[in-house]
C-alpha positions in Angstrom: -9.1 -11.1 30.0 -7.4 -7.6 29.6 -7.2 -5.5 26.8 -3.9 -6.0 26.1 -4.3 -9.5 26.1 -7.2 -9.4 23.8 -5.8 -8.2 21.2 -2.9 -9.9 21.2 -4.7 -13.4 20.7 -7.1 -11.7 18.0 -4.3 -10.4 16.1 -2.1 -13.7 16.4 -5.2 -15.5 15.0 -5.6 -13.0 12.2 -2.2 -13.5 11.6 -2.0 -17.3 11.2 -6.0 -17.8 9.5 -5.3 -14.8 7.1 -1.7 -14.5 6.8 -2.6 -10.5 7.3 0.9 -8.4 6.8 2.3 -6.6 9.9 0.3 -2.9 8.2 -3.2 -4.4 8.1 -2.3 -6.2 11.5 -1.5 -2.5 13.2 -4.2 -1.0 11.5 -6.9 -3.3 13.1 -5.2 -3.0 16.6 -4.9 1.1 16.4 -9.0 1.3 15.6 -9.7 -1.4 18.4 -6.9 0.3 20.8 -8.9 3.7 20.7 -12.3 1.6 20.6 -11.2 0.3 24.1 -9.7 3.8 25.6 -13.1 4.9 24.7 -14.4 2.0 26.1 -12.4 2.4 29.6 -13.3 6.2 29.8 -16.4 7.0 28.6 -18.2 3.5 30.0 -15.6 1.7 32.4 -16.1 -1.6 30.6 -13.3 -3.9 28.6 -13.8 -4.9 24.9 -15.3 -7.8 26.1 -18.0 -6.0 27.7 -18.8 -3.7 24.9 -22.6 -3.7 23.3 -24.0 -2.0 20.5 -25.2 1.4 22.2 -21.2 1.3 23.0 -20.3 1.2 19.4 -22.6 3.3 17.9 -21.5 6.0 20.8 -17.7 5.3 19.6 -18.7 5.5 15.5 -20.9 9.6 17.0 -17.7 10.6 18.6 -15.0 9.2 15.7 -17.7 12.0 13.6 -18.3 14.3 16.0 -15.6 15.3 18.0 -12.9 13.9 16.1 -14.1 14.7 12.3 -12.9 11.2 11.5 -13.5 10.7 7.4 -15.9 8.7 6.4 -12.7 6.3 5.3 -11.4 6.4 9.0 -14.9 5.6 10.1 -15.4 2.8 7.9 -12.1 1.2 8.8 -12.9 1.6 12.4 -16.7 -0.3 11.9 -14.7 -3.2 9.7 -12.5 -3.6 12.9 -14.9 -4.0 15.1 -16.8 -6.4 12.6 -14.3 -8.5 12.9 -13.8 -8.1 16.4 -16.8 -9.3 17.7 -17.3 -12.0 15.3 -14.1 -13.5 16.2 -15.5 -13.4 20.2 -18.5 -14.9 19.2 -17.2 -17.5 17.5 -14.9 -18.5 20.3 -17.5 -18.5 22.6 -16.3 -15.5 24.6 -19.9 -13.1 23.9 -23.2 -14.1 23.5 -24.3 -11.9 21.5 -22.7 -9.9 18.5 -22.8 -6.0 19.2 -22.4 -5.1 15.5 -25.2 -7.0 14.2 -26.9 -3.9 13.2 -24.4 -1.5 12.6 -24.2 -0.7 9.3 -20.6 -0.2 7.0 -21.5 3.1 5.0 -20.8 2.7 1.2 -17.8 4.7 0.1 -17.6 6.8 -3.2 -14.8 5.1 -5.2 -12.4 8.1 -5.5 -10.7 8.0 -8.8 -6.4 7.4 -7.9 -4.4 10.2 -8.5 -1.5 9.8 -11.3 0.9 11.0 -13.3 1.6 11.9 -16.7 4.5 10.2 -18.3 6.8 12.9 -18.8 6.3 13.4 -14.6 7.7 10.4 -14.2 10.5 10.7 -17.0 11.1 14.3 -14.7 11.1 12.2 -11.6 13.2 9.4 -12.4 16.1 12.1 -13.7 15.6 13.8 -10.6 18.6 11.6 -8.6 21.9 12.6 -9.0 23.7 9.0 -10.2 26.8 10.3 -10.0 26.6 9.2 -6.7 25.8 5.9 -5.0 23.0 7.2 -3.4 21.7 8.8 -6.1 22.2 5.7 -8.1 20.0 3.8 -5.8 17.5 6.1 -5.9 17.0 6.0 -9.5 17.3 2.5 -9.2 14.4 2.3 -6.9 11.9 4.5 -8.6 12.6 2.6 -11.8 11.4 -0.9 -10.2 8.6 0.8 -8.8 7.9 2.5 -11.8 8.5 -0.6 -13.7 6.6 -3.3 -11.8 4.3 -1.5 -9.9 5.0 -2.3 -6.5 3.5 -1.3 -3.3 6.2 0.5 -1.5 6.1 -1.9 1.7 6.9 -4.8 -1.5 9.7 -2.8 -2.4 11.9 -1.5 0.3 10.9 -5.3 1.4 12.9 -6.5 -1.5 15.4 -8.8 -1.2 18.5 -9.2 -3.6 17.5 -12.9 -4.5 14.3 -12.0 -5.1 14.8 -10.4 -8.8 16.2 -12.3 -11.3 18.9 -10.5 -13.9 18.6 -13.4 -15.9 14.6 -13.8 -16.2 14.0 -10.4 -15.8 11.1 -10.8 -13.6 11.0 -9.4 -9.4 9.4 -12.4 -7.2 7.1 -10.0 -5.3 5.7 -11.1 -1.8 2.2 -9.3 -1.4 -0.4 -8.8 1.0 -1.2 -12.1 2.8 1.9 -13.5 1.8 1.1 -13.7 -1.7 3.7 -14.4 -4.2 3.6 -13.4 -7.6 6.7 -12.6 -11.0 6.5 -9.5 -12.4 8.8 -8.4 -15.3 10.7 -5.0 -14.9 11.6 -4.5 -18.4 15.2 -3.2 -19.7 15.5 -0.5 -18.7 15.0 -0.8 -14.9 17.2 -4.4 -15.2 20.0 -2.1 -16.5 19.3 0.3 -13.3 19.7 -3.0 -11.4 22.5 -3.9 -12.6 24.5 -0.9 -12.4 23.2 -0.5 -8.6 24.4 -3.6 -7.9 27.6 -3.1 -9.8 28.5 0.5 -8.5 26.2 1.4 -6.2 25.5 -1.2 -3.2 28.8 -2.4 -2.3 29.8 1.1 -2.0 27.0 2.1 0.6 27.0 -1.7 2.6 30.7 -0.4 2.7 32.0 -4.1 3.7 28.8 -4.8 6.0 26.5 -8.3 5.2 23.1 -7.2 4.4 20.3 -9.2 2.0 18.6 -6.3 1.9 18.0 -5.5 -2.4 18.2 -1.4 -1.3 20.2 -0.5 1.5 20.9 2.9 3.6 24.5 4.6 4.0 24.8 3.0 7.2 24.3 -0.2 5.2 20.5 -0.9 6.8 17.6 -2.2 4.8 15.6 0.9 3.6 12.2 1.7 4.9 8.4 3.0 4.2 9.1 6.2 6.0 12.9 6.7 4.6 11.5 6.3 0.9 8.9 8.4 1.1 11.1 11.3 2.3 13.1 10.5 -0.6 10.4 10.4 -3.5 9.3 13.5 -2.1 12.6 15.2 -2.1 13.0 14.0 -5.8 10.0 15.2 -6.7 10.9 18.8 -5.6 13.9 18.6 -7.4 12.2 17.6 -10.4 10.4 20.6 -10.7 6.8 18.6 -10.1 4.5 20.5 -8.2 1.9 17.6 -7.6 1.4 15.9 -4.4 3.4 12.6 -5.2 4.1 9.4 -2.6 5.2 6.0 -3.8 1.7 4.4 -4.2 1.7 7.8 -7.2 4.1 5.9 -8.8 1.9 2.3 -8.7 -0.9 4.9 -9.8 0.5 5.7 -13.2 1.9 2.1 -13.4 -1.5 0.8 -13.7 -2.4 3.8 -15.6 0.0 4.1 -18.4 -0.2 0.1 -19.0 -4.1 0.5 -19.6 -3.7 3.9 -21.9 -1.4 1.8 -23.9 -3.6 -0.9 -24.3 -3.2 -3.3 -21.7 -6.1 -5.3 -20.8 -8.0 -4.7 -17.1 -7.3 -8.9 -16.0 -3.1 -8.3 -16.8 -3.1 -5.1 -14.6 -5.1 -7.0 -11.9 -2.2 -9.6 -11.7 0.8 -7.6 -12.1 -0.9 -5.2 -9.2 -1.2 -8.1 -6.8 -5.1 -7.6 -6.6 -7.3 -10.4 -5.1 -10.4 -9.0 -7.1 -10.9 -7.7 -9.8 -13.1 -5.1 -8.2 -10.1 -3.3 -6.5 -8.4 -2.8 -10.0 -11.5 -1.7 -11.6 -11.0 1.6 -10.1 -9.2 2.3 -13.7 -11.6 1.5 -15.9 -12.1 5.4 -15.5 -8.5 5.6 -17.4 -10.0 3.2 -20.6 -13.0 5.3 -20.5 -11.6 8.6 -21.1 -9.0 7.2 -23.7 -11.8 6.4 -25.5 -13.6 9.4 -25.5 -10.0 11.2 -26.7 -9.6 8.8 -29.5 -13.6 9.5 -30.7 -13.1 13.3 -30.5 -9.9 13.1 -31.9 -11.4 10.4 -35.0 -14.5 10.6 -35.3 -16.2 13.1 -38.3 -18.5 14.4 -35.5 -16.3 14.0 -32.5 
């Protein structure tokens, strides 16, 4: 069995046991393409073939030669985890070559955010006058509002947030569905986009697409991060800011206002409460401000 092949029957079976998104899917097949180029050139043997020497020879040259980070290099062992356990399990190796490689323990970096008058500054940034300005403010206020990763949003659909309920069905990682509400003030963003704004940039086209280009095209990862760093500019904000900024101070405003660590972890689409505890720094330091600013002895 090639290569190519390979991979294409690990990630379909990823896909239907796991219900992995299309991201995580190409992640996993990027680390195990470069695994197997190292593979062909370094050892002239298929992925099949590969045994532990191989991989700890890949995981010396990812640090090496290539300076991976100890993230990339962590992600690439994972891939391989799963790789070869997949292969063993269908009977295809004997033996499992990453038995003994060990997945270093990464420190938790703490998520960068944003204040909230950042945001206010970058949510005025559009100009609204215009259509797409309008659905550019329209866009940063749902992320703002409910959180979402930026794949979730420029995935959105039009059916998929309700005016009436004001809540945004939200399809997650691993097809995971979940409501979130957007308060008012992003619902009236909606609806004026929707009223103004859309209609005017489909300009007579048939899209389902929630947020569309000005050719009348779905909008895209790549298109919306251009655009929330071009905003960001003009908003006079001098911090390095990308959508998953905005899903930062989401979770990071709700929990300096009071909102409890379990509510955060479902509006954020987390599986585990471990992934959201990442903010606990945010509760921690509130409380510190409140004692020094209370306390007789603060």
């Amino acid at each position: 069995m090639s290569n190519a092949e390979l991979l294409d029957e690990f990630s379909d079976t990823l896909w239907l046991e796991d219900g992995l998104s299309r991201n995580t899917l190409e992640s996993y097949r990027r680390d195990l393409r470069k695994f197997a180029l190292w593979l062909e050139q370094h050892r002239k043997v298929l992925l099949l073939q590969g045994t532990h020497a191989d991989i700890q020879g890949f995981l010396a040259y990812l640090v090496m030669e290539q300076k991976a980070r100890a993230t990339s290099t962590s992600r690439a062992i994972s891939s391989l985890k799963r790789l070869y356990q997949y292969l063993l399990r269908q009977g295809k190796i004997s033996v499992d070559p990453t038995l003994q490689i060990a997945t270093p323990k990464l420190p938790r970096s703490l998520p960068k955010s944003l204040t909230e008058q950042d945001v206010e500054l970058l949510l005025q940034a559009p100009d609204t006058d215009t259509p797409l300005g309008m659905r550019d403010r329209t866009m940063l206020e749902v992320l703002y509002a409910g959180g979402l990763r930026v794949s979730e949003l420029v995935g959105l659909s039009v059916a998929q947030i309700s005016l009436d309920m004001g809540v945004v069905r939200v399809m997650g990682k691993g097809s995971k569905e979940r409501l979130v509400p957007l308060g008012d003030e992003a619902l009236d963003w909606v609806r004026r986009y929707l009223a103004e704004a859309r209609s005017a940039l489909l300009n007579n086209q048939v899209s389902n697409a929630m947020f569309v280009t000005a050719r009348g095209e779905g909008m895209t990862r790549q298109m919306f991060w251009y655009l929330i760093k071009r905003h960001a500019k003009h908003g006079g904000l001098s911090k390095p800011i990308s959508p998953h900024t905005l899903r930062h101070a989401f979770a990071t405003h709700l929990l300096n206002h009071g909102a409890d660590l379990r509510v955060v972890q479902l509006l954020l689409g987390h599986a585990d409460i471990s992934t959201t505890q990442i903010y606990t720094h945010v509760a921690r330091e509130r409380l510190k401000n409140l004692h020094a600013q209370h306390h007789p002895r603060g």
